[in-house]
N, C-alpha and C positions, 0 to 999 in steps of 0.2 A: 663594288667600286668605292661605297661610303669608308670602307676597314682601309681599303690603299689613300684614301686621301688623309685620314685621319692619321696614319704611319708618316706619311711625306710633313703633315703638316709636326707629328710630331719630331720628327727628324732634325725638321728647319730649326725647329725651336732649340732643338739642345743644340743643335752648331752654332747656331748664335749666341747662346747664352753662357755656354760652357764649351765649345771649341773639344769636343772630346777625342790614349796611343798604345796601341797593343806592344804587350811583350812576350806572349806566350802561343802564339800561330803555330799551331801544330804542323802544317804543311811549312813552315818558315826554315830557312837556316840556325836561326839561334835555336828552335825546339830540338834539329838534330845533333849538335855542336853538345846542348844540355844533355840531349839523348846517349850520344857517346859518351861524353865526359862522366853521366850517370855511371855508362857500363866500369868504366876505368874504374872506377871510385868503389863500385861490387856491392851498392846499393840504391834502391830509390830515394833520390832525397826527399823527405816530407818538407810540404806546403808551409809556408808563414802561418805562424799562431794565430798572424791577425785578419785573417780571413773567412768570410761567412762558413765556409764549408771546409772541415779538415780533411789532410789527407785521409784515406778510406782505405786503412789498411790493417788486416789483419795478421799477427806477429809482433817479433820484436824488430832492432835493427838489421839483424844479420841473417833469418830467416822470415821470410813476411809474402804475402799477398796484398799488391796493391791495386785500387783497384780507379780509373780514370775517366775522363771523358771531356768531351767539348759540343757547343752546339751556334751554331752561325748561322743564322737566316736573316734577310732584308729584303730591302725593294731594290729592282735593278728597272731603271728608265732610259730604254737606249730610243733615237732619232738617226734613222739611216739615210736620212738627206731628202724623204717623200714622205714618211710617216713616222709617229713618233708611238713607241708600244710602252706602257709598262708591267712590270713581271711581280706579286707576291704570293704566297712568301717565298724567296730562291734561296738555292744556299750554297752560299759562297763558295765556290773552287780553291779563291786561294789557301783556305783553309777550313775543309768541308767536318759536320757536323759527323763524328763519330765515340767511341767506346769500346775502351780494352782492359787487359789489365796487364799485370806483374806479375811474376813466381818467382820467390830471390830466394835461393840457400846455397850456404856456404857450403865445401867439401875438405877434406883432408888432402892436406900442403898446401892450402893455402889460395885453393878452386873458387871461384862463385860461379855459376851457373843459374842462369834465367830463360824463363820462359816467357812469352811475350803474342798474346792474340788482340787485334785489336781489328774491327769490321767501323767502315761506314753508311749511311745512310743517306743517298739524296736525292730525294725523287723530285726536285725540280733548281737541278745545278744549272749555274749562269752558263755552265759550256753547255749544255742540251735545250733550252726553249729557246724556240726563234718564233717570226712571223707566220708561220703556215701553224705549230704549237704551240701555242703561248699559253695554255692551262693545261698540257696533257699530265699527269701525275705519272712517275715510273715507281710502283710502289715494290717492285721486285728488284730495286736497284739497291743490294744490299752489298757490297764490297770487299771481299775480302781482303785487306791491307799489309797483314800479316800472321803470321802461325810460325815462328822460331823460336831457337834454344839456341843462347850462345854458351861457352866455357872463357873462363877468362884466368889466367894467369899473368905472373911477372913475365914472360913473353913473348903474351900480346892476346887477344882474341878471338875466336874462331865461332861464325857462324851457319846456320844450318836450318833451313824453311823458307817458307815465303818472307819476303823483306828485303828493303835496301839492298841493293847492289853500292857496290865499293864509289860508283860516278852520283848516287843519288843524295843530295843534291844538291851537284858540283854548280849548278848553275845558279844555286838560287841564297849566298851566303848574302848577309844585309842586317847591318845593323841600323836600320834607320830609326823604328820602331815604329813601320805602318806598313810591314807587309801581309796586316790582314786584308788592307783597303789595295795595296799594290804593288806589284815587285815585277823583277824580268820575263816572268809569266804573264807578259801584258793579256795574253787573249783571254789569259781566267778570268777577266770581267765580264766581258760578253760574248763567251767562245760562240755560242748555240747559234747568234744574228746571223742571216744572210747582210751580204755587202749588194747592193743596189748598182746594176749599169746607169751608166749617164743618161739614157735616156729615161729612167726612173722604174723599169723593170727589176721584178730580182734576178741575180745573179745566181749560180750554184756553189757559188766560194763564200762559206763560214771563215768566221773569222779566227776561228782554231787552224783554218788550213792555212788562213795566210798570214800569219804570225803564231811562232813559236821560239823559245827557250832552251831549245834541246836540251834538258835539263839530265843527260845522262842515260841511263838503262831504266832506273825506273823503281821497281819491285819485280822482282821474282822469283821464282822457286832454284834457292842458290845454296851455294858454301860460297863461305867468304872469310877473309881474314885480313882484321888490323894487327899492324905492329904498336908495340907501347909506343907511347906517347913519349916525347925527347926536349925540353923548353918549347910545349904546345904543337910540334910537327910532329906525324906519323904517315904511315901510306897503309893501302888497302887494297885487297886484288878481290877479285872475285866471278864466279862464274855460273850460268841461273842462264833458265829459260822461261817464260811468259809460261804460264798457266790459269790466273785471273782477267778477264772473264771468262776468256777462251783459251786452250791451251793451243800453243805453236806448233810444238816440238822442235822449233831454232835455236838455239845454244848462241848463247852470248857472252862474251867476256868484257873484265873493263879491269883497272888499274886508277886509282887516284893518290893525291896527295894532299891531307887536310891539315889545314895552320890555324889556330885559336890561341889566342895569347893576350895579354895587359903589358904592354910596356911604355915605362913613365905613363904619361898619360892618355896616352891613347888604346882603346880597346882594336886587336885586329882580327879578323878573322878570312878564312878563304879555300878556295881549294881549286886545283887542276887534275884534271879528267881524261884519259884516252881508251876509248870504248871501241870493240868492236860489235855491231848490233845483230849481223850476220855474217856471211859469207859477202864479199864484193862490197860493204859499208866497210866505211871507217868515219868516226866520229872524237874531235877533240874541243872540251869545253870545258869554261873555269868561271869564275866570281870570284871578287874584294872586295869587303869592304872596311871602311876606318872611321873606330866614330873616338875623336877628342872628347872626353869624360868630361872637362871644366866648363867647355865652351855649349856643349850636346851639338855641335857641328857633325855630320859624317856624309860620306861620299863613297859610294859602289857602284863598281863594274863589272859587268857579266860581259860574254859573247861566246860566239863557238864557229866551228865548222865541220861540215860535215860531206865528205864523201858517199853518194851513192849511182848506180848504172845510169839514173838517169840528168843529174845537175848536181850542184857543189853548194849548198844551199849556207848563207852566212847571216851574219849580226853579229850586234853592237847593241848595251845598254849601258846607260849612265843616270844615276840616281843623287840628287844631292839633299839632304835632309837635317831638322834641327829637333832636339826638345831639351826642354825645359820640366820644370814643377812649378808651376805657374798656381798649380792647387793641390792642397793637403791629401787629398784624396787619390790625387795619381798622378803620372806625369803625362804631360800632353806632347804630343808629335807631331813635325808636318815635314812633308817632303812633297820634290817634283822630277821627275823622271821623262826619259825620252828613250825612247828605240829604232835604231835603224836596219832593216832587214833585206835580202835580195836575194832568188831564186827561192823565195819558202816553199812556194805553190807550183808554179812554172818557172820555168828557166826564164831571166830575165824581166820578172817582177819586181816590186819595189815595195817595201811594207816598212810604213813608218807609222809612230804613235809618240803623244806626248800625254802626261799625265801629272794630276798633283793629286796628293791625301790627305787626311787630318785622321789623326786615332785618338782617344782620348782614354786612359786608365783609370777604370775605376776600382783599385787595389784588394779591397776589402770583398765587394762583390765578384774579386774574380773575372770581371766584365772588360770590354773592350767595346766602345760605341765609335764606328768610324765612317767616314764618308771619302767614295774618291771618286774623281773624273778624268776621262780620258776620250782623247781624240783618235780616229782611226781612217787612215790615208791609205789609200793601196791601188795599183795599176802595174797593170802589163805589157805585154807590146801589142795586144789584139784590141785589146778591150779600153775604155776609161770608165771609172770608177766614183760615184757619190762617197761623201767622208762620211763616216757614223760617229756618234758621240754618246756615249755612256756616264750615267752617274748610279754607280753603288752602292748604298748606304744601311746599314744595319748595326746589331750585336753579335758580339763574339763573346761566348761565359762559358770558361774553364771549369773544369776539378776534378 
C-alpha cells in the first residue's frame, strides 16, 4: 500500500506543478495514420536526434531492421458508488505496453516489402481487474498483435498475416493529443469494474460490456489492400478471420475509407467503415477529427452502428481538446469528452460517460505522463444502476 500511495502522491505533484500530452499512442489513430503513411513512404522513419534513445535500427535507409517498443503502466482508482478500489501497477488498454520490429528492403521496379511482428504484454490491463481480482497477475497474457508482410507499389499496398483489418481503427481517429489518457474507447479506462445495482450489490455487467466503440474488425489473420493515397484519401478492403487468442474459424470482411491531410491550417484526419463481422451482423462505424494548428483547438467525433440477431446496438462520441507549448520540454494537452450509448448490453439500455484528460510531453525522454477521469452512468429497463468513477493516471515511454 506504502509504493501506491507514494505513486498517487507522486502523480499529484507533477499535475500540479507541470500539468503534463502524448503524441505517439500506439493503439491511437495518429500511430496508425504514421503507420500507413510509413508504409506509403517504403521506409521507417527514424526518431528525432533529440531524443534520449535513437532509433534502433540496423541497416541503411532503404534496407534496415527496426527495431520498437512502448511501455504504460499507472494507477487506476475507480469508486462504484459503495466502494472505492485502487489498482498498481495496471497497464493501460488505451495504449498497452508492447514490442516489435521492422524488416524493410527494397525489390526490383521499384517494391518495398516489410515485415512487421509486434506481441504485447499485460498482465494486469485496466479492462481485466475488477473487485472479486484486484491483484490477480495474467502472466501468460502475452498478445500476439501481429505477424505480416506487406508489398507495396505505385498501386497501392497489399497485406498478408495477422494485423489490421481495412475498419481498424475506424473508430478511433483523434487529434487531441491525449488519447493515452482517453478517447471513444471510453471503457479502456476501467473495462475490468463490475457496475453496482442500486441497491449496492454487484451487478454481472463490466463495463467493457456496457460501453463500447466498435472500433471495426480489429486484427486478424487477413489479406488486405490499400489503394495509393490521392490529396490524403485512399480506401481499403480487406478480409481475415480471428485467430488470437482463440481462433473462430468466422470470416469476416470490411471496406473503409481513410482521409489524413494539412489544409491551410488545420490538420484533418478520419475514416469510414462498413464491416461485416459474420454471417447475420452488419456493422458501420467512423471518427473526425480537426485540430486548427495556430489556435491547438481541435474537435472529434466517433459513433457507429451495428446490426446484429439480437438488437441494433448505437453511439455517439464527441471530444473537444486544446494544446499548447506552454514548456520547452514538450507540449501540454487537455481535452473533455462525452459519450452517448443504447442497446450496448441489452436492448434498451442506456450508457453514458463523460470525461476530461491532461497529457503532458516530455519530448526528449520519449515520455508521456497523463492523467484522466471519467464518469460512468448506465441503466436498463430491469435494473437501476450506482455511477462509477475512475481516475487513471501513469507513464507512457516510447522507442
Amino acid at each position: 500500500m506504502s509504493l501506491r500511495r507514494a505513486w498517487m502522491t507522486l502523480v499529484i505533484a507533477v499535475a500540479c506543478t507541470s500539468l503534463v500530452p502524448p503524441a505517439m499512442a500506439q493503439e491511437s489513430a495518429q500511430q496508425e495514420a504514421a503507420e500507413r503513411a510509413t508504409h506509403e513512404a517504403g521506409a521507417v522513419q527514424p526518431a528525432p536526434s533529440t531524443t534520449l534513445i535513437p532509433t534502433l535500427r540496423l541497416g541503411d535507409a532503404t534496407n534496415h531492421l527496426d527495431f520498437y517498443g512502448q511501455i504504460d503502466k499507472g494507477l487506476l482508482v475507480y469508486d462504484d458508488g459503495y466502494q472505492s478500489y485502487d489498482f498498481f501497477p495496471v497497464d493501460d488498454a488505451n495504449s498497452p505496453t508492447l514490442a516489435g520490429f521492422f524488416l524493410v528492403g527494397t525489390m526490383d521496379g521499384g517494391y518495398t516489402i516489410t515485415g512487421n511482428l509486434e506481441v504485447a504484454w499485460t498482465p494486469l490491463s485496466t479492462t481485466v481487474v475488477n473487485q472479486y481480482f484486484p491483484e490477480t497477475l495474467y502472466p501468460t497474457d502475452v498478445l500476439l498483435r501481429k505477424a505480416e508482410v506487406d508489398v507495396q507499389g505505385d498501386k497501392g499496398t497489399v497485406w498478408i498475416g495477422q494485423g489490421n483489418m481495412a475498419s481498424m481503427p475506424s473508430a478511433q481517429y483523434d487529434l487531441s493529443g491525449t488519447t493515452v489518457a482517453g478517447l471513444s474507447a471510453v471503457q479502456n479506462v476501467a473495462g475490468g469494474l463490475y457496475l453496482r445495482y442500486a441497491d449496492g450489490t454487484l451487478s454481472p455487467v463490466q463495463i467493457i460490456d456496457a460501453f463500447n466503440n466498435y472500433n471495426g474488425l480489429g486484427r486478424r489473420l487477413r489479406i488486405r489492400y490499400d489503394t495509393p493515397a490521392v490529396n490524403g484519401l485512399y480506401f481499403s478492403a480487406s478480409v481475415g478471420t480471428v485467430i488470437v487468442p482463440t481462433a473462430t474459424g468466422v470470416l469476416g470482411y470490411d471496406i473503409a475509407a481513410i482521409y489524413n491531410n494539412t489544409v491551410g491550417d488545420f490538420q484533418l484526419s478520419g475514416s469510414l467503415a462498413a464491416s461485416v463481422p459474420e454471417a447475420g451482423w452488419a456493422l458501420i462505424d467512423g471518427s473526425f477529427s480537426a485540430l486548427h494548428v495556430p489556435t491547438g483547438l481541435s474537435v472529434t467525433v466517433a459513433g457507429a452502428i451495428e446490426h446484429n440477431p439480437t438488437t441494433d446496438p448505437h453511439y455517439g462520441y464527441v471530444k473537444l481538446g486544446y494544446q499548447q507549448s506552454w514548456f520547452d520540454f514538450g507540449k501540454t494537452a487537455l481535452s473533455v469528452d462525452a459519450y452517448l450509448g443504447a442497446d450496448i448490453y441489452t436492448p434498451g439500455d442506456q450508457s453514458r460517460s463523460v470525461g476530461a484528460q491532461l497529457v503532458q510531453n516530455i519530448d526528449y525522454l520519449q515520455t508521456q505522463l497523463y492523467v484522466g477521469a471519467r464518469l460512468y452512468q448506465y441503466d436498463d429497463p430491469t435494473f437501476s444502476y450506482r455511477d462509477g468513477a475512475a481516475i487513471l493516471t501513469g507513464a507512457f515511454v516510447s522507442f
